[in-house]
Structure formats: structure tokens, C-alpha cells
MDAnalysis code that builds the backbone (N, CA, C; Angstrom):
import MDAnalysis as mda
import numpy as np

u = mda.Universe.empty(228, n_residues=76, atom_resindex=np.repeat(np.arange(76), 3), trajectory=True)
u.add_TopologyAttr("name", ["N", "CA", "C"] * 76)
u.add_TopologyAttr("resid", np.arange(1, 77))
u.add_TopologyAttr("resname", ["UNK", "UNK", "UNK", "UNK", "UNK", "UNK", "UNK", "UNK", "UNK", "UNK", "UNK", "UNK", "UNK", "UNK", "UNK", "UNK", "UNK", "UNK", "UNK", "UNK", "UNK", "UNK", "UNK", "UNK", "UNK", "UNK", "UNK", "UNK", "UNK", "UNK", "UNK", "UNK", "UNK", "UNK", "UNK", "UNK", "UNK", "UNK", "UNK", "UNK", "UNK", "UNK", "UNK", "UNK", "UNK", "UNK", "UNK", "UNK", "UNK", "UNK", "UNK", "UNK", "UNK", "UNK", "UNK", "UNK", "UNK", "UNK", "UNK", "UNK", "UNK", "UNK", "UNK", "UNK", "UNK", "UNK", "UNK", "UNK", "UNK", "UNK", "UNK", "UNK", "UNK", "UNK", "UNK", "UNK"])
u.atoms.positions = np.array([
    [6.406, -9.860, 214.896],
    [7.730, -9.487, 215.338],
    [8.427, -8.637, 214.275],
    [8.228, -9.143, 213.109],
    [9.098, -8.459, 212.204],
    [8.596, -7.079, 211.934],
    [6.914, -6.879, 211.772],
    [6.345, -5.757, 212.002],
    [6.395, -4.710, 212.749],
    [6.548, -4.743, 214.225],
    [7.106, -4.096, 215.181],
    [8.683, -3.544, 214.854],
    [9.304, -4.574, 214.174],
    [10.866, -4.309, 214.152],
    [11.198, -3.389, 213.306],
    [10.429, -3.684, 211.962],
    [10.158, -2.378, 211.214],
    [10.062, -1.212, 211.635],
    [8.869, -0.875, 211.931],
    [8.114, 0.562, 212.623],
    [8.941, 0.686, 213.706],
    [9.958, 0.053, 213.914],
    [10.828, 0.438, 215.187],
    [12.099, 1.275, 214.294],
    [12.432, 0.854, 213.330],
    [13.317, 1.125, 212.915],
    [13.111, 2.944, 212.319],
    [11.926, 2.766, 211.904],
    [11.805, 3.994, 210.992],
    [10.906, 4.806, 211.795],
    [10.295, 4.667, 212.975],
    [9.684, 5.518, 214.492],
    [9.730, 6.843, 214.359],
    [11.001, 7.360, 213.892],
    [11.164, 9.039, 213.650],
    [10.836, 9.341, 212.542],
    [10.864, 8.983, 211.265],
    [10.445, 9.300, 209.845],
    [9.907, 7.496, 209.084],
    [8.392, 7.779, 209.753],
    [7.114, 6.646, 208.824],
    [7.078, 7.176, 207.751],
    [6.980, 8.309, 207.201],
    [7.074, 8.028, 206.118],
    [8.126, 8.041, 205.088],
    [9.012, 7.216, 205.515],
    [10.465, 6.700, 204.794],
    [9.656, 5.337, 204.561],
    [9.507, 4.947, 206.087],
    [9.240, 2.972, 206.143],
    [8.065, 3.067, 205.366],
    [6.894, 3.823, 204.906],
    [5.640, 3.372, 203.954],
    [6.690, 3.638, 202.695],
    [7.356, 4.903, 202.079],
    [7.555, 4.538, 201.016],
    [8.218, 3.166, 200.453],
    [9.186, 2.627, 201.806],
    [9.807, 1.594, 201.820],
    [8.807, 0.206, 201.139],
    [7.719, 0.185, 201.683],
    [6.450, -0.702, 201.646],
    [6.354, -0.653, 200.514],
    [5.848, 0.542, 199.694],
    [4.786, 0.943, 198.371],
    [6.265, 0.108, 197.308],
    [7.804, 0.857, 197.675],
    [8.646, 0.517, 196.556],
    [8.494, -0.933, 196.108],
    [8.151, -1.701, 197.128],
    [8.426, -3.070, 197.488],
    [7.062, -3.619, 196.972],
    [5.896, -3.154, 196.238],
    [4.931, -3.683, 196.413],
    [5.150, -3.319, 194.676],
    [4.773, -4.913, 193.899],
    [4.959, -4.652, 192.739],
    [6.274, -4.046, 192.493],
    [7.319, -4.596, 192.576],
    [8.343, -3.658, 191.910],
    [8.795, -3.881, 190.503],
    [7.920, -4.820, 189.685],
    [8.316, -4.710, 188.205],
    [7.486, -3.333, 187.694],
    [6.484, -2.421, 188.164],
    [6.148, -1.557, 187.769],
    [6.661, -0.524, 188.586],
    [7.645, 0.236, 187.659],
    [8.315, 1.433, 187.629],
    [7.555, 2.926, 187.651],
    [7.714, 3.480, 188.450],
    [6.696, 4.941, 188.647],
    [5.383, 4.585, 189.425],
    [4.474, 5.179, 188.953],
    [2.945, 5.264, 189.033],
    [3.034, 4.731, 190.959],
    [3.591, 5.723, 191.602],
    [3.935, 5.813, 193.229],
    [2.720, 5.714, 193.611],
    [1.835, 6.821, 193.076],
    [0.332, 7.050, 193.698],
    [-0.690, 6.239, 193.554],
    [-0.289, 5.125, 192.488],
    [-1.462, 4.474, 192.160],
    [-0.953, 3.009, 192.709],
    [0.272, 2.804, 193.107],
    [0.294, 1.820, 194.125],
    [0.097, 2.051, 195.584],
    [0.168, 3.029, 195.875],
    [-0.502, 3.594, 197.219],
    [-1.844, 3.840, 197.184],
    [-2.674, 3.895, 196.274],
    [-3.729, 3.414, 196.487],
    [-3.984, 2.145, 196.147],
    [-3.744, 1.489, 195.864],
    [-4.444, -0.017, 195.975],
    [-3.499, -0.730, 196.939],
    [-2.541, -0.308, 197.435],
    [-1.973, -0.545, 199.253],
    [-3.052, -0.449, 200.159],
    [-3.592, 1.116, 199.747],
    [-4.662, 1.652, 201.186],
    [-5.735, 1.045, 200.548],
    [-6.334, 0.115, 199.435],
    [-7.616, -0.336, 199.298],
    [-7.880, -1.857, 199.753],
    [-5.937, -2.337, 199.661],
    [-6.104, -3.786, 200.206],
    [-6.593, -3.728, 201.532],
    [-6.066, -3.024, 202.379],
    [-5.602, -3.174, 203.774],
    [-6.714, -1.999, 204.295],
    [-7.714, -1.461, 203.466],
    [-8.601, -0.477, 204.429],
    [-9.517, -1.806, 203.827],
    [-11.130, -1.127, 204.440],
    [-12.335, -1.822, 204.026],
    [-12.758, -1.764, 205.578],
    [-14.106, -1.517, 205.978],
    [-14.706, -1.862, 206.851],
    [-15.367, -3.074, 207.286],
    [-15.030, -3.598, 208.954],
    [-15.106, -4.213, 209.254],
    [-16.877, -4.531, 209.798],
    [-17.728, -6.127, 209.841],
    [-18.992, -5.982, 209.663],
    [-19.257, -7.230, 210.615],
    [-20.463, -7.727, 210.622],
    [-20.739, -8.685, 211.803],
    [-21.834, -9.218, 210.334],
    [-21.660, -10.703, 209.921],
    [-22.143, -11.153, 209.290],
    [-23.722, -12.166, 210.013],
    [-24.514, -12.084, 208.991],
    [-26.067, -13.004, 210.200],
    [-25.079, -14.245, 210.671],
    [-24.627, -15.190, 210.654],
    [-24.053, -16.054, 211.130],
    [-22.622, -15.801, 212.531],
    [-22.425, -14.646, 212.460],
    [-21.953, -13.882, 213.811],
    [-20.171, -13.584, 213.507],
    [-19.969, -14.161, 212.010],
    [-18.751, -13.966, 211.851],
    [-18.467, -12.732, 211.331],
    [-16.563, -12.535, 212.051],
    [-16.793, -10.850, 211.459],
    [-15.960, -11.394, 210.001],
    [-16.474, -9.807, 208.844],
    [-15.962, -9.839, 207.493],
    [-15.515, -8.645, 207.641],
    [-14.614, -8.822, 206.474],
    [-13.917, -7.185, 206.369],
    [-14.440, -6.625, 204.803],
    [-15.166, -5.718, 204.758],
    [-16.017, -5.615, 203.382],
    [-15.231, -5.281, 202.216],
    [-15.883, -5.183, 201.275],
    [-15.045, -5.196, 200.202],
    [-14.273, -3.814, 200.137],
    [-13.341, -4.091, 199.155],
    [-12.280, -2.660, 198.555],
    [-12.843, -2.438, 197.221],
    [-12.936, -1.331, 197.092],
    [-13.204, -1.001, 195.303],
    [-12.442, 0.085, 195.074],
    [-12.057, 0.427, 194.277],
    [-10.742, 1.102, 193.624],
    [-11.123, 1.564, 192.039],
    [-11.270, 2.550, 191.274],
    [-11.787, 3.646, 190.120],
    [-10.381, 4.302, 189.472],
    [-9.511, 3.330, 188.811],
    [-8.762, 3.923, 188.205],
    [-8.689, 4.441, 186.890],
    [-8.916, 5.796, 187.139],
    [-9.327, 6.608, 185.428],
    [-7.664, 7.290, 184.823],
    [-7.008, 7.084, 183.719],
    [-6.495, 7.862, 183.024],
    [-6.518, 7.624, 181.774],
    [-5.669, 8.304, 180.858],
    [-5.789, 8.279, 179.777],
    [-5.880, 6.375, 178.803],
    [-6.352, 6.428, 177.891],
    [-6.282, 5.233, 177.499],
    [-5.706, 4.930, 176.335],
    [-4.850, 5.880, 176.082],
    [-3.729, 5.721, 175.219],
    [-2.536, 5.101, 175.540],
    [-2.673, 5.068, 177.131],
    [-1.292, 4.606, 177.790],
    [-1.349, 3.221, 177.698],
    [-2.994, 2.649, 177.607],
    [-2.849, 1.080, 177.638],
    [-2.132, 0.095, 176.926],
    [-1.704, -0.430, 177.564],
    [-0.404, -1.055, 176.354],
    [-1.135, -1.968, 175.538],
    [-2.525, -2.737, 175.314],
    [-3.165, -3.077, 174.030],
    [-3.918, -2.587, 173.271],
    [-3.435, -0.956, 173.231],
    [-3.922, -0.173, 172.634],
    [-2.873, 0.092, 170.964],
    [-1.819, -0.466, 170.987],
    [-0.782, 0.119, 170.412],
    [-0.470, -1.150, 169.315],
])
């Protein structure tokens, strides 16, 4: 219900209501927009599979985040 009510709200401009999502996801980390939008689209993608026992799985997410490694904060 609340899902629908959402995407109802923002119907003419989605992408207001995703940025709405991404702000909201993790919000003690400030910036780095793109790299919470991808691990948004890595939770919630993954292909779906038919396991030998007949149950369905949703396969794994893997995610390759490369930048500099000076930024790491136990680097300092």
C-alpha cells in the first residue's frame, strides 16, 4: 500500500521519488549519490533461479567498488 502510494505521488517525475529513495538510504553518508545507487540497484537486482529442490532463489549481487585509496579513512 504504501508502495503504490508513493509511485502515485511522484507518477509524473520518478525520478524525484528514486532520488527520494537513494537520499534515504544510508543517510549518515553524505555525497557519494552514485555509489549508493549502485548498491540500491545491486540489492534489489540479481536474477531469479529454480533451485534442484524446486525452490525459487534470487542469485547473488556482487558489486566492484574501485577508487582511490587514499580516501580510506584507515589509511590516515
Amino acid at each position: 500500500l504504501f508502495f503504490d502510494a508513493f509511485w502515485c505521488t511522484y507518477k509524473d517525475n520518478p525520478l524525484e521519488g528514486r532520488n527520494i529513495i537513494i537520499a534515504s538510504f544510508c543517510p549518515q553518508v553524505f555525497g557519494l549519490y552514485v555509489v549508493k545507487l549502485c548498491i540500491c540497484l545491486a540489492l534489489v537486482g540479481g536474477v531469479q533461479y529454480v533451485d534442484e529442490s524446486g525452490t525459487r532463489v534470487r542469485g547473488d549481487c556482487h558489486l566492484l567498488l574501485v577508487g582511490d585509496p587514499v580516501s580510506l579513512p584507515y589509511t590516515y
